[in-house]
C-alpha positions in Angstrom: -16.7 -106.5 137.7 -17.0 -107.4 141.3 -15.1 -105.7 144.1 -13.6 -107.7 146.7 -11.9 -106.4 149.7 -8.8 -108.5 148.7 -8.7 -106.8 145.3 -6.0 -104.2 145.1 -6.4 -100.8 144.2 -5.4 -97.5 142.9 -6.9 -94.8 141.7 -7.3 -90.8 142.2 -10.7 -90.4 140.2 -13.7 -92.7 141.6 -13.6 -95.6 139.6 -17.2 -97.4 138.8 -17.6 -101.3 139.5 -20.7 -103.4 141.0 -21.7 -105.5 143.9 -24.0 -108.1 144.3 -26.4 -107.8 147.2 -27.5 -110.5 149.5 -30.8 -110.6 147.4 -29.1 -110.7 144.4 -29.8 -107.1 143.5 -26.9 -105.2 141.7 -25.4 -102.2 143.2 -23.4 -99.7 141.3 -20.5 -98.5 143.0 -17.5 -95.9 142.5 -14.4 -97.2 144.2 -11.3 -94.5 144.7 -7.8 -94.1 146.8 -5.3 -96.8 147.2 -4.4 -99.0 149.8 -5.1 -96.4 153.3 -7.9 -96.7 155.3 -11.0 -97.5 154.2 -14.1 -95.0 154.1 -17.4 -96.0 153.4 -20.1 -93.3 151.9 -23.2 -93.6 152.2 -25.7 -91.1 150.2 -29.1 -89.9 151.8 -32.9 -90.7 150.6 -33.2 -89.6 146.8 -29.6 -88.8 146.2 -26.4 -91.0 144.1 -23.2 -91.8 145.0 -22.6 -88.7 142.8 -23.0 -86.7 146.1 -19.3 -87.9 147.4 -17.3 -87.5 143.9 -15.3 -84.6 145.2 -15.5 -85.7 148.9 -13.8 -89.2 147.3 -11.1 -87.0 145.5 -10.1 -85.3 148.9 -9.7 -88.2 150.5 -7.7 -90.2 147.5 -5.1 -86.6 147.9 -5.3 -87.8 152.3 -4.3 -91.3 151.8 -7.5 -93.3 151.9 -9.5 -95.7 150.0 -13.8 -94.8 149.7 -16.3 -96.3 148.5 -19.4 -94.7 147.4 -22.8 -96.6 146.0 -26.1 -95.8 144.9 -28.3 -97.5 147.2 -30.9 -99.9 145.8 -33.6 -98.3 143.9 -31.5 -95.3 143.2 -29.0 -94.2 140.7 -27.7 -97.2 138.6 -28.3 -100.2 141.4 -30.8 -102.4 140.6 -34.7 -101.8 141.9 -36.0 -104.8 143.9 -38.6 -107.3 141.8 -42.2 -106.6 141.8 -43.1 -109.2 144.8 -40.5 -107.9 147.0 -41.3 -104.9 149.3 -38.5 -102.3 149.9 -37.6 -102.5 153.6 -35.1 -101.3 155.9 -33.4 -104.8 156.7 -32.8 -104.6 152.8 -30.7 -101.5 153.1 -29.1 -102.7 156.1 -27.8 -105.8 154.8 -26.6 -103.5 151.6 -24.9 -101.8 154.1 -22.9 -104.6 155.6 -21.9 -105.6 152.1 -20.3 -102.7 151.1 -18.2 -102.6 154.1 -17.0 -106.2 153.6 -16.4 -104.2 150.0 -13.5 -102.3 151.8 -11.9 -104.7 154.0 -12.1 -105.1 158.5 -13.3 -101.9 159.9 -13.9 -99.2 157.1 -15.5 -95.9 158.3 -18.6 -94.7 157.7 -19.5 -91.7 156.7 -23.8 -91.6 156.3 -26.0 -89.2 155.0 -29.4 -88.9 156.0 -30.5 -92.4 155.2 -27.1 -93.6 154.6 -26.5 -92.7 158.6 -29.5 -94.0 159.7 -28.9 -97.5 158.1 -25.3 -97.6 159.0 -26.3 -97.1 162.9 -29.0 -100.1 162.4 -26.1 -102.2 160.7 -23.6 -101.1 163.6 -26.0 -102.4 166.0 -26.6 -105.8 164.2 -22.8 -106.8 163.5 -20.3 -104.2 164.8 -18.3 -103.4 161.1 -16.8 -99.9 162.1 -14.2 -98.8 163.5 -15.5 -95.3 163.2 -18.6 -93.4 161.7 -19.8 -89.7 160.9 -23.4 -89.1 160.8 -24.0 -86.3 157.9 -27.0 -84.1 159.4 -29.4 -87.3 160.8 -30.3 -87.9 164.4 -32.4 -90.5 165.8 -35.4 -87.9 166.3 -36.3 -85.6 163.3 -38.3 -82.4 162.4 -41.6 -83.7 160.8 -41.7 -80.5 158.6 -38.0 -81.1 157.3 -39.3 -84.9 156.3 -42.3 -83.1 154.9 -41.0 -80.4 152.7 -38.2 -83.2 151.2 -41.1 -85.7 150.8 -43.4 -82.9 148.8 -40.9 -82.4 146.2 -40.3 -86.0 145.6 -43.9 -86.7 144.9 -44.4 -83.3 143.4 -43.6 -84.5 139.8 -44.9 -88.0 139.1 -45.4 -87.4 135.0 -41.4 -86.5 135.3 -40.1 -83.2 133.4 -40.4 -82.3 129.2 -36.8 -81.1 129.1 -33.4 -81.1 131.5 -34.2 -77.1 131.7 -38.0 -78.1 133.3 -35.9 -80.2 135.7 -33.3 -77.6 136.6 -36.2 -75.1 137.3 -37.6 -76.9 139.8 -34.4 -78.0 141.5 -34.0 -74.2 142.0 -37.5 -73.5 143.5 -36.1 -76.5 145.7 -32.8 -75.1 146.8 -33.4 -71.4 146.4 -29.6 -71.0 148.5 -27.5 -72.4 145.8 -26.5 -70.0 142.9 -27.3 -71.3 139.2 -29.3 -73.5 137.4 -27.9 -77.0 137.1 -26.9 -78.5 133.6 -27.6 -81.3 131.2 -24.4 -82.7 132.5 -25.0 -82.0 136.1 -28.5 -83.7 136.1 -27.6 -86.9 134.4 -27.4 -89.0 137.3 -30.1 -87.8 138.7 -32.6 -88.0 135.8 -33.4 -91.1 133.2 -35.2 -91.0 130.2 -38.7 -92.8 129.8 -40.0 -94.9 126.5 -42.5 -91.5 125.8 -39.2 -89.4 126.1 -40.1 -87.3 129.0 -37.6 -87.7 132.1 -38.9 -89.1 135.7 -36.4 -88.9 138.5 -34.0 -91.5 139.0 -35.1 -93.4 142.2 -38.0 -95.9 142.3 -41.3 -94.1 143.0 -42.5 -97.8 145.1 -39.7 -96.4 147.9 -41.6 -93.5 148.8 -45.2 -96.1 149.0 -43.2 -99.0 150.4 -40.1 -97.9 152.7 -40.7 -94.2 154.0 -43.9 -95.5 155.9 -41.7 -97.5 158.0 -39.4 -95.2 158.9 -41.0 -94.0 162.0 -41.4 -97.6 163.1 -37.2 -98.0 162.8 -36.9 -94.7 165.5 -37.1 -96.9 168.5 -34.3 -99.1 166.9 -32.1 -96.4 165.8 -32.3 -94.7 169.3 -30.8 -98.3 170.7 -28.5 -98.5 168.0 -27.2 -94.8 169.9 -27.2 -96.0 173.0 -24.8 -99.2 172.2 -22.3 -97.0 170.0 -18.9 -97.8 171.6 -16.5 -96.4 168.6 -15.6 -92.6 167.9 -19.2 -90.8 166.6 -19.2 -87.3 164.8 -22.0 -85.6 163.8 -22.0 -82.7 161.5 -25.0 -81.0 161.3 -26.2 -77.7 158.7 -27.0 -74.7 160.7 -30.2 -74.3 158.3 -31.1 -77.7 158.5 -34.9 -78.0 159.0 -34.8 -82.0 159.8 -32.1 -81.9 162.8 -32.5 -79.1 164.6 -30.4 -77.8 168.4 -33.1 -80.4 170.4 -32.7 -83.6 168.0 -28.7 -82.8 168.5 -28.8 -82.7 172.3 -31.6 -85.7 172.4 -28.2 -87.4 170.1 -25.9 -86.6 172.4 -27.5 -87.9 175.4 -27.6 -91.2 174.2 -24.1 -91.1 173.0 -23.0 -88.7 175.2 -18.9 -89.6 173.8 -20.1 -88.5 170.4 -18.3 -85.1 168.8 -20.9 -82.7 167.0 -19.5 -79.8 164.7 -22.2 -77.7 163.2 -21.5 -76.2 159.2 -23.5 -72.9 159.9 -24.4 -72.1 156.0 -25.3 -75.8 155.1 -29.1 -76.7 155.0 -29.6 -80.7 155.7 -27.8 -81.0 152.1 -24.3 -80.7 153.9 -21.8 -82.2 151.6 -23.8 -80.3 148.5 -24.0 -77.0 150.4 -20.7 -76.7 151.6 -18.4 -79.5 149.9 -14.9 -78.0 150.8 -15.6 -77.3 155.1 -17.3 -80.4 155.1 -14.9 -82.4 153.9 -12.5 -80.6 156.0 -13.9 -81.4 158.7 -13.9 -85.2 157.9 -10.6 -85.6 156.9 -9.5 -83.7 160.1 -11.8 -86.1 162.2 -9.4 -88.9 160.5 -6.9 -87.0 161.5 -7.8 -87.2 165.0 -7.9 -90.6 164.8 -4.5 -90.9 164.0 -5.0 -93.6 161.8 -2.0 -94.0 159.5 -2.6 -93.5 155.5 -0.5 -94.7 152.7 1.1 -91.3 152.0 1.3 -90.3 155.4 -0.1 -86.7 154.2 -1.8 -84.1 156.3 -5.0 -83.3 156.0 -5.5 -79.6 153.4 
């Protein structure tokens, strides 16, 4: 099934369909809400579209449609062929055709990479009508990038059991209570031919696309500077990748921008702190005043 921003919908529980990139690559997708206005999630480096399921359920209970996909390479979208290089005008075009997914001038709300792309596709062809950036800024901390980057090369046989997998995603995120489950780690995890489990993003991102990240900071930083729709920023007090000097070098080149900082959230905001996070978007759209079908208040 192919979503089409025609195509009518309703549903309160993220609903999974595909979409067919400009490359022909398939991306997986969970579509919720009915008719309101459209919000577009998109999931940082290494994550799934799992990262907005209850994010999508509070805004379904506001009055708006989201969409949420994996990006290509992760989750269940499709990996790019062998003789094609990951690069970032690939995830910018996904970008754009998600939002043409939702209908004119969806909001985006972007993660990490999922913010970073969304400002390069802003940039390109305006799309938005609004956008929150999830704990990115067009300057980041080395050492944050760093310490993410170590743990997603740290395991390149993949993990004997979901438990093996569980224990290091604890090391990794000493601040959250609990080991995850089976269940918990499906998405995140797929099963190889010799039975172990290897992560679920392509390994060829972190050899072929982070390298030419720091190349795309000029870009993103002019991307900033010709922002003319509402910006907020939410930032994690314990982030290590934005920090009080990437956040002021942001607001200088989009001086009209809105920052609200979640203090107990690390750079995994909508993870760490699901409930003020989401809060804090819905009263954003709020302040918008953009009407939704159930005309509800924001919780």
């Amino acid at each position: 099934m192919v979503i089409s921003a025609a195509a009518a919908f309703e549903s309160p529980e993220p609903v999974v369909t595909t979409m067919a990139a400009r490359d022909g690559v398939t991306l997986s997708a969970a579509r919720c809400g009915g008719a309101g206005p459209g919000i577009l999630l998109a999931h940082g480096f290494g994550q799934t579209r799992q990262a907005w399921v209850q994010t999508q359920r509070r805004l379904a209970e506001a009055g708006h449609a989201s969409l949420a996909w994996d990006v290509r390479g992760h989750g269940q979208s499709g990996r790019n062929a062998a003789d094609s290089r990951y690069s970032g005008t690939q995830f910018v075009d996904d970008v754009a055709t998600a939002a043409g997914a939702l209908g004119p001038a969806p909001i985006l709300v972007g993660a990490s990479l999922g913010g970073l792309t969304g400002l390069m596709a802003q940039a390109r062809d305006p799309l938005f009508s609004a956008m929150v950036l999830v704990d990115i800024t067009p300057r980041w901390e080395a050492s944050g990038v760093e310490r993410i980057l170590g743990f997603m090369n740290a395991h390149p046989d993949g993990f004997d059991s979901y438990d093996h997998a569980a224990e290091q995603i604890a090391a990794y995120l000493p601040h959250r209570r609990g080991k995850k489950t089976p269940a918990q780690l499906a998405h995140l995890l797929n099963a190889r031919p010799d039975g172990r489990l290897a992560w679920h993003w392509d390994p060829r991102l972190l050899s072929e696309f982070i390298p030419s990240t720091a190349d795309l900071q000029q870009q993103i930083e002019d991307a900033c500077r010709q922002l003319d729709i509402p910006v907020l920023l939410v930032s994690g007090g314990r982030s290590d990748l934005v920090t009080s000097q990437t956040v002021a070098h942001f607001l200088e080149l989009a001086p009209h921008a809105r920052h609200v900082q979640l203090p107990q959230a690390t750079h995994m905001v909508a993870g760490d702190d699901n409930d003020a996070f989401t809060d804090t978007l819905i009263q954003f759209l709020h302040d918008l005043a953009i009407p939704t079908a159930n005309h509800g208040d924001p919780r």
